[in-house]
C-alpha positions, 0 to 999 in steps of 0.5 A, spaced: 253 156 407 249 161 410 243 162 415 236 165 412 231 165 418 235 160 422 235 154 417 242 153 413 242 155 405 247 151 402 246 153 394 252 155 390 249 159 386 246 164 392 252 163 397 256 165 391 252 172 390 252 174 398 258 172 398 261 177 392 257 183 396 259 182 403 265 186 405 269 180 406 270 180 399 274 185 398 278 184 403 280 176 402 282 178 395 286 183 398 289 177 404 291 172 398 294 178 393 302 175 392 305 182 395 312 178 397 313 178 389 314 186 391 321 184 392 323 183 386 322 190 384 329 194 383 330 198 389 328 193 394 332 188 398 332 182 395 331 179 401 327 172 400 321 171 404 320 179 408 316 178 413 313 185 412 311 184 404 306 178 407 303 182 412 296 183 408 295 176 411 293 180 417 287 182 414 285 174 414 284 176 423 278 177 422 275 170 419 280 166 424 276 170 429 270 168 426 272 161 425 274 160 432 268 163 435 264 158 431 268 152 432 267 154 440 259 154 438 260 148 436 265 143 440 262 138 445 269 141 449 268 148 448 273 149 455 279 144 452 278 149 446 279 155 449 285 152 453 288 151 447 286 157 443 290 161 449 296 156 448 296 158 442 295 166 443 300 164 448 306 162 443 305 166 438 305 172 442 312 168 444 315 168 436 313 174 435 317 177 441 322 173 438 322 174 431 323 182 434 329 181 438 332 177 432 331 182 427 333 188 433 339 184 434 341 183 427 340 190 427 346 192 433 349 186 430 349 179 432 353 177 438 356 184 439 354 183 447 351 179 451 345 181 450 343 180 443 343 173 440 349 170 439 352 169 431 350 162 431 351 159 424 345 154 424 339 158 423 334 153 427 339 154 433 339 162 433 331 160 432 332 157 439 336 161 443 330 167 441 324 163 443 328 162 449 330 169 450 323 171 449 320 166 453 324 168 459 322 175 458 315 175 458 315 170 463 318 176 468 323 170 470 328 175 470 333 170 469 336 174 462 343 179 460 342 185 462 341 191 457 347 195 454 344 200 448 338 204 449 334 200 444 336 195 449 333 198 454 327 199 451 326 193 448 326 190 454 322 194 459 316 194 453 317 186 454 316 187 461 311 190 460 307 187 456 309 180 460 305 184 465 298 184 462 299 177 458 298 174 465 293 178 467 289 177 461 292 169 462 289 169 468 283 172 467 280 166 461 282 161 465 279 164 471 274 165 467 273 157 464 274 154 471 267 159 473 263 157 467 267 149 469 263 150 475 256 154 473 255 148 467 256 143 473 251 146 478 246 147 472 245 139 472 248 138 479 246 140 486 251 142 491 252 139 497 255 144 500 250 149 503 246 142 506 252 141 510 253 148 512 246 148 515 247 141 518 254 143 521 250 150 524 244 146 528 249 142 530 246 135 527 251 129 527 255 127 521 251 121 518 246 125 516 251 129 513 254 123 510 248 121 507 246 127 504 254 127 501 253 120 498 247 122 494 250 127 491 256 123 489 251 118 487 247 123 481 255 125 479 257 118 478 251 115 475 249 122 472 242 123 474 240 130 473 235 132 478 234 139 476 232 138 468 225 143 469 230 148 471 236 146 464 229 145 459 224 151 461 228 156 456 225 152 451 219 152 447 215 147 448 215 142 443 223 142 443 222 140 451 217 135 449 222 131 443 229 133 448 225 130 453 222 124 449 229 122 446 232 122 454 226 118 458 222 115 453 225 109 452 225 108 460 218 110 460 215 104 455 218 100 459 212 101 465 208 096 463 201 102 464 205 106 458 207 100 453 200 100 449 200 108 449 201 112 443 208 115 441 205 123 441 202 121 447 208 120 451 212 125 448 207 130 452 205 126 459 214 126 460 213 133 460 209 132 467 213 127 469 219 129 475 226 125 475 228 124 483 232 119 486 232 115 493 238 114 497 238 106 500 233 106 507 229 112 505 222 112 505 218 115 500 212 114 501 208 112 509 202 109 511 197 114 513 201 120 509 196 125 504 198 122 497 200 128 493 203 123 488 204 117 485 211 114 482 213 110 476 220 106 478 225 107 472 231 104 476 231 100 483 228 095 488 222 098 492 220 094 498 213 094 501 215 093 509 210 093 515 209 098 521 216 095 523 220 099 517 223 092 517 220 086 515 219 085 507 212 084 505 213 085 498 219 088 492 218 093 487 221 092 480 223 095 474 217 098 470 212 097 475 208 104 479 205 106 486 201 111 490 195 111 484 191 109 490 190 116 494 189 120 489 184 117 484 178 116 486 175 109 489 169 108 491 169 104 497 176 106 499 176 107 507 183 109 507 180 115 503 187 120 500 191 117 505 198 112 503 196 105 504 203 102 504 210 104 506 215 104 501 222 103 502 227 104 497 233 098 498 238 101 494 239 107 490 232 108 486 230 113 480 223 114 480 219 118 475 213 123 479 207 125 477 203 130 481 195 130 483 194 135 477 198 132 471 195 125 474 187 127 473 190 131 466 192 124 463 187 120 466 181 125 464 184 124 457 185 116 457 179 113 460 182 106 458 189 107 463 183 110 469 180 104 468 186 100 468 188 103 475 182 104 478 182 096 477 189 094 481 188 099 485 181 096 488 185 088 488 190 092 492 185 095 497 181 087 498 187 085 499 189 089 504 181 089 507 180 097 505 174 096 501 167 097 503 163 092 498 157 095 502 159 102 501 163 101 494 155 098 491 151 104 495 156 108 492 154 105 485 147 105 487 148 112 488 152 113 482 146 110 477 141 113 480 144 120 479 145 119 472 138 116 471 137 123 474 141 127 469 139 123 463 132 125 465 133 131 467 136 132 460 131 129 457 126 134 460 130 140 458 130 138 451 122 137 452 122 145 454 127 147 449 122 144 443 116 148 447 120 154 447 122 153 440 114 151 437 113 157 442 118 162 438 116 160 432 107 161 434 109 169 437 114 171 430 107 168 426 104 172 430 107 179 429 108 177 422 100 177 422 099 183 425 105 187 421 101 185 414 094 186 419 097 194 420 100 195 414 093 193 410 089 197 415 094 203 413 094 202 406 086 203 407 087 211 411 
């Protein structure tokens, strides 16, 4: 098949047409021509198998070129292909070698010194012994007879030589695969190095270094991905949308606020949602602090502690969320957009975050999960005595009495609109008389 405007055209009869006027055609037809049968002809050797009567193969590089790059596209293991693809390159530079010290040693005559291949009877073993004997070579082991002829000598310098540049250009693909080895692992991971090189600079102890090393020994181990904005945002929305859906979607429903809404509506809310994740003893969120934020628990234990930052009041599970109460507005709520609790992480806990202004998006939209929340939080604000019943009545007092302000504000304002409409209506009657009323009195003149 082949690609037209990005999706795969799979007909026969059209890959067939582009195929015979490409210029591949051509020469595929010219890479399987039987050239070998050449040999038959009177005058040439009648030497079976001729190496140089098949090199119309060669004309097949371009399509393995081709192919492997494809196969590179493709493969989970692009890094394990490529080590493979250069093993590959690898011996067959070596066979080649070989295959050229055979033919130069039938040449100057099998065995004649020790330089050449010996006359083995076995061709496996003369095989052998030329494979081992370019292998030392282009290795630059060293460890091989010294040249005799001139030819000799040319052979082994060019061998040397090109020994040389194999291993810098060994050298370059693997240093070139254990760069984009670590660039792929710090596209999704963190590095801890350069928090460790601070802390070391200021001079602060080595716990703290220790945790800031076992969280991220935690995110590798259980693969969390913290930095999933930065790997998404090259693409289109709607993709990051159906990525991000079929990762966190499945966790997401199990927050019971989430359960009775919509599939497309969750697709989009997950974009706004951030992944972070909590060592054990880490506070995230203070009594007292401005709330930025509120958190959905996808995974671990919360615990409500007291002033104490010991004592368990409470213990937050799975698919249950918190801070909603700083950043909605309740009315009567004395703590105002302050954190009403402190939250300690027992464990390692992975959290989804939404910020104030996603917050005030989704709510906007669904007036249901507002309700929802406003409910539980007001529970929660009794319960802890930061309820205001006098203000929250006043508060809905003032709130009614506004909105039958507004209703008849706009109850007036269409009064004054079907004046201004009747008023409209009399001055264009009004012109339209005195137009008629002008064009008589001119017909008269």
């Amino acid at each position: 098949g082949f690609l037209e405007d990005g999706i795969l055209v799979q007909d026969v009869n059209r890959t067939r047409r582009r195929y015979l006027g490409s210029w591949t055609f051509p020469w595929d037809v010219m890479a399987v021509l039987p050239t070998e049968l050449l040999c038959l002809l009177p005058g040439l050797p009648r030497v079976p198998g001729v190496p140089a009567a098949r090199a119309n193969r060669c004309l097949r590089v371009p399509r393995l070129f081709e192919a492997f790059d494809r196969c590179e596209t493709r493969t989970g293991w692009p890094n394990a292909f490529r080590m493979a693809k250069l093993m590959l390159y690898l011996l067959l530079g070596i066979h080649w070698h070989a295959c050229l010290y055979f033919a130069l040693s039938a040449h100057l005559g099998l065995g004649v010194d020790p330089w050449v291949c010996p006359s083995f009877t076995r061709l496996l073993r003369r095989y052998l012994h030329s494979f081992y004997f370019s292998t030392l070579v282009l290795a630059t082991v060293g460890d091989t007879p010294a040249p005799q002829r001139e030819e000799e000598f040319l052979f082994a310098t060019t061998g040397f030589l090109l020994a040389v540049l194999g291993f810098a250009t060994i050298t370059g693909n693997i240093s070139t695969v254990i760069v984009n080895l670590s660039a792929a692992d710090a596209a999704f991971y963190p590095d801890a190095g350069p928090v460790r090189q601070y802390l070391r600079a200021r001079g602060v102890g080595g716990r703290l270094a220790g945790r800031v090393v076992r969280w991220h020994q935690h995110l590798r181990a259980q693969r969390k991905l913290p930095a999933e904005r930065e790997v998404l945002r090259h693409l289109p929305r709607g993709l990051q949308a159906e990525v991000a859906a079929s990762v966190h979607l499945a966790a997401l429903r199990r927050v019971g606020l989430f359960r009775s809404w919509e599939h497309g509506v969750l697709r989009q809310l997950v974009l706004r949602l951030r992944p972070q994740v909590f060592g054990p003893g880490e506070f995230v969120c203070r009594r007292g602090d401005v709330g930025r934020e509120m958190y959905f628990i996808r995974e671990g234990h919360l615990a409500v502690v007291a002033e104490d930052g010991v004592t368990q009041l409470a213990v937050l599970g799975e698919g249950l969320y918190f801070g909603e109460i700083s950043l909605i507005n309740i009315k009567g709520n004395t703590a105002g957009n302050r954190r009403t609790a402190n939250i300690l992480s027992i464990g390692y806990s992975d959290l989804f975050c939404l910020g104030k202004e996603d917050l005030a998006e989704v709510l906007t939209e669904f007036p249901s999960a507002r309700a929802a929340m406003e409910a539980k939080g007001r529970e929660l604000l009794l319960r802890m005595g930061k309820l205001d019943t006098g203000a929250e009545a006043a508060a809905m007092a003032a709130e009614a009495e506004a909105e039958r302000r507004l209703q008849g504000l706009e109850v007036a304002l269409e009064g004054l609109q079907t004046r201004a409409a009747r008023l409209l209506a009399q001055l264009e009657a009004s012109a339209l008389r005195m137009a008629l009323r002008v064009q008589h009195l001119e017909g008269r003149l």
